[in-house]
C-alpha positions as CSV (number, residue, x, y, z in Angstrom):
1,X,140.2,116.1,-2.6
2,X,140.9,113.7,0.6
3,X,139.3,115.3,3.8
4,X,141.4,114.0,6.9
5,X,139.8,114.0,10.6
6,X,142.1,113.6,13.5
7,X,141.5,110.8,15.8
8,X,140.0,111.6,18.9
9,X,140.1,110.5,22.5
10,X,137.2,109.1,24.2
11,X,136.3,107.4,27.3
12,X,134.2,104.7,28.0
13,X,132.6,103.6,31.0
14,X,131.0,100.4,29.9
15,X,132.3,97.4,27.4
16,X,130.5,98.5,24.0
17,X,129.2,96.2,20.5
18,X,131.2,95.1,18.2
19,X,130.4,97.8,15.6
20,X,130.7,100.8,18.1
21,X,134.3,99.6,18.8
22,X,135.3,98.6,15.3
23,X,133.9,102.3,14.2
24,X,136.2,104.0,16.9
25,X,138.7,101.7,15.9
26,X,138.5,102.2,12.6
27,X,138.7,106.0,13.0
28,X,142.2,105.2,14.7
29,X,140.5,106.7,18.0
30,X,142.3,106.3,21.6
31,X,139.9,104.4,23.8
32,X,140.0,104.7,27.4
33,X,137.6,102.7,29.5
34,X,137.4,103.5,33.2
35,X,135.7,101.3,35.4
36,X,134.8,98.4,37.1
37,X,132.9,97.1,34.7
38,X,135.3,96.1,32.0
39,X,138.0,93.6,32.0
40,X,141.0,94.5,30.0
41,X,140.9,90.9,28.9
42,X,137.8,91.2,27.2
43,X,138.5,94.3,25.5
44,X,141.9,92.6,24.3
45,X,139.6,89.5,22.6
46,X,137.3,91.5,20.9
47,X,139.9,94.0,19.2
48,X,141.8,90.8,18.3
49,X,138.4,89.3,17.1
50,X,137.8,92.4,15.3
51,X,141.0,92.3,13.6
52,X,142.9,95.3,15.0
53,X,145.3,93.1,17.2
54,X,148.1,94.4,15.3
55,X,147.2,98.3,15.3
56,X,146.3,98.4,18.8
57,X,147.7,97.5,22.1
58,X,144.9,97.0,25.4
59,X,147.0,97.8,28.7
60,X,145.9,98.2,31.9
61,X,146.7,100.4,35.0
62,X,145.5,101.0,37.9
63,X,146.0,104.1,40.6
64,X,147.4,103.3,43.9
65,X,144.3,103.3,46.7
66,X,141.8,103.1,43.8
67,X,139.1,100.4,42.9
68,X,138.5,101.4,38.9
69,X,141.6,100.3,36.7
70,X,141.6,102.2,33.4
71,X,141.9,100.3,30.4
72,X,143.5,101.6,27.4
């Protein structure tokens, strides 16, 4: 018997490892990351890195009159 779990939606508020990302990754999770604190760059390398470049796309946006973009 195969159990399935749907994938979740979190949000992040810091850059995390390499194995917390790769777990959420692997679990097919949507990760949002709001903050200063992260560059969308950055999380773009490391998914690449981590080999998910061609399950995931990193985009960024950013509210007009806001300071925090929100990486996705």
């Amino acid at each position: 018997m195969a159990l399935f779990f749907p994938a979740m939606k979190r949000i992040l508020v810091r850059p995390v490892s390499d194995n917390e990302l790769r777990a959420q990754l692997e679990a097919r999770d949507t990760i949002l990351f709001v903050g200063e604190q992260v560059s969308w760059q950055d999380i773009e390398r490391q998914v690449e890195r981590l080999g998910f470049g061609e399950l995931y796309i990193v985009s960024a946006t950013q509210a007009r009159g806001t300071g925090a973009p929100r990486i996705s």
